[in-house]
LUMGU-393065 format. One record per residue (C-alpha): x, y, z; residue in three letters. Coordinates in steps of 0.5 Angstrom, whole numbers, plus 500, padded with zeros to 3 digits. Each point is the difference from the previous one (the first is absolute). Layout:
% residues N
XYZALA;...
//
This chain:
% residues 459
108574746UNK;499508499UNK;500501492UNK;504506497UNK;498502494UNK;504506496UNK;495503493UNK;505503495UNK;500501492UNK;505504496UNK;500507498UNK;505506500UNK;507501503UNK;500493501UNK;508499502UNK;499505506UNK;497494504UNK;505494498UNK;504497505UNK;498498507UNK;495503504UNK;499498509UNK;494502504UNK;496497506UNK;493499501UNK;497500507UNK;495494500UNK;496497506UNK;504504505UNK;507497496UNK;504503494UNK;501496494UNK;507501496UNK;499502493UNK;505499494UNK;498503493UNK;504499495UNK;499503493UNK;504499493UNK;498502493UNK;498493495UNK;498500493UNK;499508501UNK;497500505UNK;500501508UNK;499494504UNK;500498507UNK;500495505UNK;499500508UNK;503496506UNK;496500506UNK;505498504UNK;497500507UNK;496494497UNK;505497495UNK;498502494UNK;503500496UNK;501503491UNK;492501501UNK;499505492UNK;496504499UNK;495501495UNK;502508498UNK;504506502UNK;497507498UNK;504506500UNK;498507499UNK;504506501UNK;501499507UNK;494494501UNK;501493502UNK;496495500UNK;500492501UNK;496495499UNK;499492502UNK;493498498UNK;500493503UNK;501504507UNK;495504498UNK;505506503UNK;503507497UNK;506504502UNK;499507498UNK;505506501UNK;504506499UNK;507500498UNK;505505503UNK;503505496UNK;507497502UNK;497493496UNK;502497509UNK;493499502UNK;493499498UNK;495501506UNK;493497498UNK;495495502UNK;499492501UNK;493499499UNK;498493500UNK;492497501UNK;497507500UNK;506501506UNK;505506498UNK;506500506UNK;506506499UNK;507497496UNK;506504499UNK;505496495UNK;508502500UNK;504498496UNK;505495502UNK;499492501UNK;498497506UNK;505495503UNK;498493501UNK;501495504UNK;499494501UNK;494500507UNK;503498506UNK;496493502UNK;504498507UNK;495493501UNK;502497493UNK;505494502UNK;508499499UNK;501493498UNK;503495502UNK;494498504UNK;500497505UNK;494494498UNK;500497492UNK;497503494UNK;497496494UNK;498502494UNK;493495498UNK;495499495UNK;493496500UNK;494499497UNK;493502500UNK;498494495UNK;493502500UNK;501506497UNK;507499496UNK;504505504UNK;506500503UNK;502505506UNK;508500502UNK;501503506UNK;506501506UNK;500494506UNK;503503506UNK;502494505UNK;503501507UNK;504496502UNK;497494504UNK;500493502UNK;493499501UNK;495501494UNK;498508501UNK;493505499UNK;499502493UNK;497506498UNK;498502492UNK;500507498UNK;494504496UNK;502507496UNK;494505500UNK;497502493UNK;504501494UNK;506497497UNK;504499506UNK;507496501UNK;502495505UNK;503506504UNK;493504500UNK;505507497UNK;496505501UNK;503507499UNK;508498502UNK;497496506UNK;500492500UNK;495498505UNK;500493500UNK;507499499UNK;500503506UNK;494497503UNK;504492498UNK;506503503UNK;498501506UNK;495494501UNK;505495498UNK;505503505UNK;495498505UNK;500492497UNK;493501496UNK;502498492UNK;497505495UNK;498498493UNK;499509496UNK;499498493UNK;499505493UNK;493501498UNK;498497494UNK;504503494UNK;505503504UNK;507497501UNK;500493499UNK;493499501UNK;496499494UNK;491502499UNK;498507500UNK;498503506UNK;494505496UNK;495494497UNK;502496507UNK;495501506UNK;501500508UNK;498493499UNK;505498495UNK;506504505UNK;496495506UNK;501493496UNK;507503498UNK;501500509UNK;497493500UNK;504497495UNK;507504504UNK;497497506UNK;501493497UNK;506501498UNK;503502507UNK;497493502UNK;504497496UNK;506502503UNK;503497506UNK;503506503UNK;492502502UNK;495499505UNK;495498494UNK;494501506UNK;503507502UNK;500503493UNK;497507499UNK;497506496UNK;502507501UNK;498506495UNK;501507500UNK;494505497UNK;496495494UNK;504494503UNK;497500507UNK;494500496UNK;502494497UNK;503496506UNK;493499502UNK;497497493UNK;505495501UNK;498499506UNK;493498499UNK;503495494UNK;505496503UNK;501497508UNK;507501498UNK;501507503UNK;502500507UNK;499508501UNK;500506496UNK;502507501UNK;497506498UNK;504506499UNK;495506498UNK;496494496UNK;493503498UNK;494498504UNK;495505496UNK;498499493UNK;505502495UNK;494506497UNK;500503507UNK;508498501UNK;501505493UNK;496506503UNK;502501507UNK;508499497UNK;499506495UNK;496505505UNK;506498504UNK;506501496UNK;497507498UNK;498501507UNK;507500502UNK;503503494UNK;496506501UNK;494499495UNK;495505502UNK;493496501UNK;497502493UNK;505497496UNK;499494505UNK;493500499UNK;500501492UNK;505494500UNK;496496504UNK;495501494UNK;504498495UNK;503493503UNK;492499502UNK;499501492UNK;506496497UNK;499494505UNK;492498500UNK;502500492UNK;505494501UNK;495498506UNK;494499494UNK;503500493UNK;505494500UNK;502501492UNK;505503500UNK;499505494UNK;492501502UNK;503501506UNK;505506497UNK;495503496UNK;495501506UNK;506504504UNK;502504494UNK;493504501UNK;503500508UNK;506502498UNK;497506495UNK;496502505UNK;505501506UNK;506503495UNK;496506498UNK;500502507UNK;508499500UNK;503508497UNK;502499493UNK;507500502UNK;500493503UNK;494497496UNK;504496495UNK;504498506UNK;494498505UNK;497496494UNK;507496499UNK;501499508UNK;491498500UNK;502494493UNK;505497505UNK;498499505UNK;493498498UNK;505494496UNK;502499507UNK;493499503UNK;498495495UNK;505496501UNK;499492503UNK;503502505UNK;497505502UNK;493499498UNK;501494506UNK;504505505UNK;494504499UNK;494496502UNK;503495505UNK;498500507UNK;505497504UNK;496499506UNK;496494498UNK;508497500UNK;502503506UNK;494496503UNK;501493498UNK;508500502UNK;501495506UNK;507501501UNK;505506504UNK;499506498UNK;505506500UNK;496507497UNK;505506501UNK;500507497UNK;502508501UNK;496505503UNK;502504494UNK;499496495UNK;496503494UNK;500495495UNK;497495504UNK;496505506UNK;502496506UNK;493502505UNK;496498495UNK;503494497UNK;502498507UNK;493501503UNK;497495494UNK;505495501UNK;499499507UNK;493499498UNK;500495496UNK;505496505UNK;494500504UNK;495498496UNK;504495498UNK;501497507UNK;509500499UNK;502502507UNK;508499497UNK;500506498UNK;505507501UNK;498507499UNK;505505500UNK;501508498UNK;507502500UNK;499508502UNK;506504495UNK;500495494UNK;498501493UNK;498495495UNK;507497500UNK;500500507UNK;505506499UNK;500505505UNK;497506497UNK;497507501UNK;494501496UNK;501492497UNK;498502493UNK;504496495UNK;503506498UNK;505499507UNK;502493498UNK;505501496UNK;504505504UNK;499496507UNK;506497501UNK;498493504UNK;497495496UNK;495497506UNK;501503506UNK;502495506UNK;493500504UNK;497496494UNK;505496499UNK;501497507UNK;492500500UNK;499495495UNK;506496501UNK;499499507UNK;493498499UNK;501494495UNK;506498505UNK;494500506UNK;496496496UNK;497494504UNK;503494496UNK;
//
């Protein structure tokens, strides 16, 4: 996701730029829509930010400055700051995104932008022509419990089954991500064609309980075997055809569940990494820059600063030791910031190093995945876009088929789908600054691949 930013504070003739203001800025070969609206508190001007494009909504901002004609914004969480001229008529303010060292033009009008709900042609109209079932079970082990939604077709005879795995962060059952529901779609369009599948609310989310911050891909994994022995309990499965699908981290954590339990009949992998999570990180970062029009200096000095931040969370486990060493990190690196966007530079830097020391991530960032694709015996199905850019596909593809080798696992299936993006949208540049205005959710070709292959599987 691109992060927007707007630096302001209060000053004079503040009530000339109360109201609502529009503007659109061009980011990775696309145009994002941006809403300002500004209105007076306590005395003073204060401002809030939707980025429609992307759903955002209400974002505010930390200041809002207005000398004679001069406008100035800030956000400091985004590390961004909008500076302009306001038109002698009060209409206009011409001036000046500038994010991570990155200034691009911006015109605001006044006005506001007409929003509307985005168009998503693939989510289903119901009734639906198989049964739908709200579950709940258990992961005693670890005292959680995960709800989720149970699609059946509608058969006579016990039926494949496939357990549906978000990729990082807090996702719901749906995977939403940007107005897109991927695994609604996903579980629609699988179950239609007589597999039943089974997507579940992460930990902390919905109705599932735990947190997803202090858990592990390991956790997420005893999480899947313990759904995968609820599904054996029910008489409409096929308790030997009973599989894994993961998107992004889940497709990373299909195959740790594969390794400790026989139960899973297959897994699919959907952009799941085959690379340490460390170099997963550094080649998503140049790439998203890349296709956003960073020039190479700035991708160069970020590349520093994530070598910085992540051989401290890599040395120091103690959070506050850890903390302390990156402050010297941080000093360093802001004082080559302008002295306009230091204090935001240093806001954005302390968040997301919190981040960084999380469970989760410490895990993410040091786990090789390749050991696990060795050891697994089952079928396995590993599909990713050509233009994906969190998950690079050359790179990663090359890895997984390697470890498929060294391990011996012949049942196994490669594919690149040229076009597709992260999502497995089809996109222009793939950036993450795409996806929210691309209509399709998942595009036919990678639902048809993935259903077809665990249709084909040899019984």
């Amino acid at each position: 996701m691109v992060l927007l930013t707007l630096f302001a504070a209060p000053g004079a003739a503040q009530s000339s730029i109360e109201g609502d203001w529009q503007g659109s800025l061009a980011v990775g070969g696309a145009n994002l829509r941006l809403a300002f609206h500004v209105k007076t508190a306590d005395g003073k001007l204060t401002a809030t930010l939707d980025s429609v494009d992307q759903g955002a909504m209400g974002l505010p901002f930390d200041s809002v400055t207005v000398t004679d004609s001069a406008v100035k914004l800030e956000m400091k969480a985004a590390t961004a700051v909008f500076e302009g001229t306001l038109s002698a008529d009060g209409s206009t303010i011409d001036g000046t995104w500038t994010q991570g060292g990155m200034p691009r033009p911006l015109v605001l009008k006044r006005g506001k932008v007409a929003v509307t709900a985005p168009k998503r042609p693939q989510v289903p109209v119901k009734p639906y022509p198989y049964l739908e079932e709200e579950v709940t079970y258990q992961n005693k082990a670890a005292g959680v419990t995960l709800a989720g939604t149970l699609t059946l077709p509608r058969a006579t005879a016990p039926v494949p089954a496939v357990i549906l795995i978000t990729g990082s962060g807090a996702e719901d059952r749906d995977e939403t991500v940007f107005g897109h529901k991927p695994f609604l779609i996903l579980a629609d369009h699988l179950t239609r064609s007589g597999i039943a599948v089974l997507r579940l609310d992460d930990r902390g989310v919905g109705g599932s309980t735990g947190k997803v911050s202090t858990s592990t891909s390991e956790d997420f994994a005893d999480d899947a075997i313990a759904g995968i022995a609820y599904l054996k309990g029910r008489k409409e499965i096929d308790p030997k055809k009973i599989g894994l699908l993961g998107h992004s981290e889940g497709g990373l954590i299909g195959p740790i569940a594969a390794t400790r339990s026989s139960d899973v009949a297959f897994v699919v992998m959907l952009v799941g990494p085959g690379l340490p999570g460390e170099q997963i990180l550094y080649l998503q970062a140049a790439a998203i820059l890349r296709a956003n029009g960073a020039p190479e200096a700035l991708i160069a000095s970020n590349r520093v600063i994530q070598e910085r931040m992540l051989a401290i969370a890599k040395a120091e486990k103690d959070p506050a030791a850890a903390r302390a060493k990156f402050a010297e990190v941080r000093t360093e690196f802001v004082a080559t910031v302008p002295p306009a966007q230091q204090q935001a530079a240093t806001a954005q830097l302390n968040a997301q190093f919190e981040g960084v020391i999380t469970p989760w991530f410490r895990y993410f960032l040091t786990y090789d995945p390749r050991p696990a694709l060795a050891k697994m015996k089952c079928p396995v199905l590993a599909v990713i876009g050509e233009k994906d850019l969190q998950v690079p596909y050359a790179e990663n593809l090359e890895a997984i088929a390697a470890a498929f080798k060294s391990g011996g696992n012949t049942d196994t299936t490669l594919v690149h789908l040229p076009g597709l993006n992260h999502l497995f949208q089809t996109a222009t540049t793939g950036s993450p600054s795409e996806y929210t205005r691309i209509e399709e959710t998942m595009a036919p070709i990678a639902l048809k691949t993935i259903t077809e292959w665990i249709q084909n599987l040899k019984r």
